[in-house]
N, C-alpha and C positions, 0 to 999 in steps of 0.2 A: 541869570538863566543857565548860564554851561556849571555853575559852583553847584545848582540844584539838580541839573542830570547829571554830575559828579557823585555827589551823594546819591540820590537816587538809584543809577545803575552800578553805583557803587557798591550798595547792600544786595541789590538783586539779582546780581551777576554769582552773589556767594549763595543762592537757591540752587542753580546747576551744578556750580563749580565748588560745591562745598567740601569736596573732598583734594581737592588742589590749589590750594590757598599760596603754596609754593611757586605752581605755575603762574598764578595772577601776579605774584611781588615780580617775579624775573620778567615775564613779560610786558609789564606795563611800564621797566625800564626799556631794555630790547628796544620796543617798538618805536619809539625816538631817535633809536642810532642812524636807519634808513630815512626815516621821514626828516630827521634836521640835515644828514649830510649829502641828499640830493637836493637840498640848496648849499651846504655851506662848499662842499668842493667846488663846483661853478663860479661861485662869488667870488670865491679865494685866487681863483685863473683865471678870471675874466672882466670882473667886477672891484669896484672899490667902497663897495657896501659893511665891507667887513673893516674896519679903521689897522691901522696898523699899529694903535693902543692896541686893541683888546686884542691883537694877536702875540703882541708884549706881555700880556697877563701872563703869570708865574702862573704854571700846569699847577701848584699845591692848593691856588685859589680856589681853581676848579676840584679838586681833590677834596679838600675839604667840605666845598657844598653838598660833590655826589656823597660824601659819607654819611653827612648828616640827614639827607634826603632819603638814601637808603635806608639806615636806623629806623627813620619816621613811616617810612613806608612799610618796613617788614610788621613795626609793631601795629600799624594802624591797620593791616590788611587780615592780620591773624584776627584782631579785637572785632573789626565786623564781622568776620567770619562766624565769632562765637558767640556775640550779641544778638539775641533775638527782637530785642527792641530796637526797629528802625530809625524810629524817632527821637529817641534815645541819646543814640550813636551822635548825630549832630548836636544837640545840646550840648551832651558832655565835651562834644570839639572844641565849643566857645569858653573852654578853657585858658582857651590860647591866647583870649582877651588879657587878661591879667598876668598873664606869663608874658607877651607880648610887650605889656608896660614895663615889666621890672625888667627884660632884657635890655630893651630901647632907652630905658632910664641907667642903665651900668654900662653898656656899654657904648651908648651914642650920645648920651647925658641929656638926655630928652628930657622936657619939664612938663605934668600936666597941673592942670586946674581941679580945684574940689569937685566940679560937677564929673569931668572924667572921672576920678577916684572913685564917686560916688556911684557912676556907671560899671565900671569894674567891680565892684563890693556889691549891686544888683544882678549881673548875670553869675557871679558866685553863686550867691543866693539862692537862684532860681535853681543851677546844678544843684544844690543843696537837696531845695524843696521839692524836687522834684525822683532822684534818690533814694531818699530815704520811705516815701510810701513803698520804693522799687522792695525794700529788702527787712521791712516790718512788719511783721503780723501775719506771716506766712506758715504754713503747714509746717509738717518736718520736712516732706521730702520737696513743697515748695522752698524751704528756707536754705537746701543743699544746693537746690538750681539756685536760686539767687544767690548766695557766698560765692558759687562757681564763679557765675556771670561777673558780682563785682569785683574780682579779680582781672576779669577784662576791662571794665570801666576805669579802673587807675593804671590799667598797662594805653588806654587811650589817653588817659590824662596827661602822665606820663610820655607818650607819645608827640605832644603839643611841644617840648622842651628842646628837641633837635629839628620840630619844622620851624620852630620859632626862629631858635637860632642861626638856620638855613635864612631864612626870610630876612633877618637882620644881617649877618653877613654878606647879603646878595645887594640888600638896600647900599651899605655899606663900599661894597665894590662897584654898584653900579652908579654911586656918586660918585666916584673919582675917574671913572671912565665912561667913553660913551663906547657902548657893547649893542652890536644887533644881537635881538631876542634871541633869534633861531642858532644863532653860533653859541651864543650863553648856553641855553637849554642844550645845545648836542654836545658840548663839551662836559658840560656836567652828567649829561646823561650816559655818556662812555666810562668817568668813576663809579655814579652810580651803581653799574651794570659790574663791575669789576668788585665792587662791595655788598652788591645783590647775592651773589653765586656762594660766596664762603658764608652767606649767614644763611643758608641753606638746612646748614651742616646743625647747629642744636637748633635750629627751629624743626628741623623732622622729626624729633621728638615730641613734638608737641600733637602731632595727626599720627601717635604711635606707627611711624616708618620709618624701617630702619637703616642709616647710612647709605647704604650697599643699592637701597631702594630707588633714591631718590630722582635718577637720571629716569626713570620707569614713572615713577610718579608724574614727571614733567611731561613725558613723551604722552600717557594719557589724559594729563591736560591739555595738549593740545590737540588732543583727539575731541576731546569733550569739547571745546570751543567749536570744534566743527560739529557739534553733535551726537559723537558716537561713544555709547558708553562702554566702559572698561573693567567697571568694578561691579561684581556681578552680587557678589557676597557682604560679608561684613570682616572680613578677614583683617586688615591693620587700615582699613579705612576709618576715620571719628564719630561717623555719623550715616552709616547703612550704606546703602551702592548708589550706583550713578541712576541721574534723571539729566539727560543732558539735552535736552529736546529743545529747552530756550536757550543755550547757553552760546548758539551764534549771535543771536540779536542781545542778548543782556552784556555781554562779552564787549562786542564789536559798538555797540553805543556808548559802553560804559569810556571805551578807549578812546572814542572820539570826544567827548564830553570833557574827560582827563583831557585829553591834548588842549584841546581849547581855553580850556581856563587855566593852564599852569602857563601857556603863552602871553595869557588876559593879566595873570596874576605879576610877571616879568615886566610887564606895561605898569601895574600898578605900584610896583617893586622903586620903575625906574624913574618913575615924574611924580610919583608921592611919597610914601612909605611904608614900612610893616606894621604900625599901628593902623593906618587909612585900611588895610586891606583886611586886617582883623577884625575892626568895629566895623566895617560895612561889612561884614559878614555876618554879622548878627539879624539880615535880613533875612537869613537863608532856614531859621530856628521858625516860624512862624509857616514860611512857604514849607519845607519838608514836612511839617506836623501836618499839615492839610494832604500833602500828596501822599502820605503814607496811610493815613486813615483813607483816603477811596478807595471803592471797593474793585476797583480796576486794577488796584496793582496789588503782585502776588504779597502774602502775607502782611497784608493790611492789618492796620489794628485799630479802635475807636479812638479819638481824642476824648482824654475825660479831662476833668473839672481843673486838675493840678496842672494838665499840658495848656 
C-alpha cells in the first residue's frame, strides 16, 4: 500500500512541481531530519530504546548509506520527472530485481535456485517487451521524444545500482546489529542531506539553471508546494511555467507515503532481506498499471495489450 502511493504520488507530484525537480530531491531528504530526531534526541536522554551498539556504529556506516541513497534518489527523481509514462517508470524499477541477485550473490554469497534465476530472466523480459514497442516505429519527431525519453529509462535503470546497493549494505549492517529504524533512517538521513546539496550543482543543468540560480529555484519550490506559482514564462524553466494548484496535496502525500514505506522497508531490510523486499515488489507492476490507467488520476494513460 504505501510502495504504491510512493510511486503514485511520486510521478504526480512532478505535474505541479515539474519545474523543481531540485526542490523535491533536497526536500524529501530535509524532511526526515526533524521527523526522526524529535524521537531520536528523547530516546537518546531518556530512554534505552536506542542500544548502545548502534550508537557504536562507525559515522562512515551511516555515511556510506546517505551517499548511496542520495545518488539513487537525485537520479531517480530527475528520470520521473522526464518520463512521461507512468506506468512505465515502475516497471523499469523492477530492474532492481536482477541487480538485486548479483549484488546479494557477490557480496553476501547468496545462492538461488533455477526457478529464481528463471524469475529474474522473466521480469527482464518483460522490461524488454515492453520498451521496445516504447521506441519502434515512431514518427521523426515521435522517434526524437522517444530517444530523449530512453535516456531517462537507463539513467532509472541505472539508478537501481546504488539503491540496491544501499539496500544491501543496510541488510548487511542491520545483521550485525540490532538498530532502531527511526535512529537508522535519521542518521542516514543527515549524510543523505549533506550529499543532496552539492549534487545540486551539475544536476541544474539539466532544467537549464544556471549555478547562481539555484538557491531561487529551491525558494520557489517551496513556494510551489504551498501553491503559489513563480515561473510566469518560459525563461530557464524545462517545461513552460508553474501550475501549482495541486502541488500541496500531490507534495504532502507523496512525503507521507515516502516516509512510510522507507520505515516499512528498514523493517523489511531488518528481519529478512534485500532480495524478499525486491521480489515482493514486483506486486507493485500490476497494481500501478491499473492506478495509472483510471481516469481519476492526472495524466492517465490506457493499459494496452503489451502492459
Amino acid at each position: 500500500v504505501f510502495q504504491l502511493g510512493n510511486r503514485l504520488f511520486g510521478k504526480l507530484e512532478t505535474y505541479p512541481m515539474h519545474n523543481y525537480p531540485l526542490f523535491l530531491n533536497v526536500a524529501s531528504t530535509i524532511l526526515y531530519l526533524p521527523l526522526c530526531f524529535v524521537y531520536i534526541i528523547p530516546a537518546m536522554l531518556f530512554t534505552n530504546n536506542i542500544s548502545k551498539e548502534a550508537l557504536e556504529i562507525p559515522q562512515h556506516k551511516f555515511a556510506i548509506m546517505g551517499a548511496l541513497d542520495s545518488i539513487a534518489g537525485i537520479m531517480q527523481t530527475f528520470s520521473i520527472n522526464f518520463i512521461s509514462n507512468a506506468s512505465m517508470i515502475v516497471l523499469v524499477q523492477q530492474s532492481a530485481i536482477p541487480i538485486s541477485m548479483a549484488v546479494s550473490r557477490l557480496f553476501l554469497q547468496a545462492r538461488y535456485s533455477t526457478a529464481q534465476y528463471t524469475g529474474a530472466g522473466i521480469v527482464l523480459l518483460g522490461i524488454v517487451a515492453v520498451l521496445i514497442p516504447n521506441f519502434i516505429g515512431s514518427g521523426a519527431s515521435g522517434a526524437d521524444s522517444s530517444s530523449g525519453e530512453l535516456v531517462w529509462y537507463l539513467v532509472m535503470i541505472l539508478s537501481c545500482i546504488p539503491s540496491v546497493l544501499s539496500s544491501v549494505y543496510k541488510e548487511k549492517a542491520l545483521g550485525e546489529v540490532e538498530v532502531d529504524i527511526i535512529y537508522l533512517n535519521g542518521m542516514v538521513a543527515v549524510y543523505q542531506t549533506l550529499f543532496a546539496l552539492p549534487l545540486c550543482l551539475p544536476s541544474a543543468g539539466l532544467i537549464n539553471i544556471p549555478i547562481s540560480e539555484i538557491p531561487t529555484n529551491l525558494f520557489h519550490g517551496l513556494l510551489c508546494w504551498g501553491g503559489e506559482n513563480s515561473i510566469t514564462d518560459n525563461s530557464y524553466a524545462h517545461s513552460g511555467p508553474d501550475n501549482c494548484s495541486t502541488a500541496p496535496w500531490f507534495v504532502s502525500l507523496y512525503f507521507f507515503f515516502n516516509i512510510g514505506y522507507n520505515m516499512l522497508t528498514i523493517l523489511i531490510l531488518k528481519h529478512g532481506s534485500a532480495n524478499i523486499l525486491w521480489l515482493a515488489s514486483t506486486i507493485i507492476v500490476p497494481l500501478s498499471n491499473v492506478a495509472f490507467s483510471l481516469q481519476i488520476v492526472p495524466g492517465h494513460q490506457p493499459m494496452k495489450f503489451m502492459d
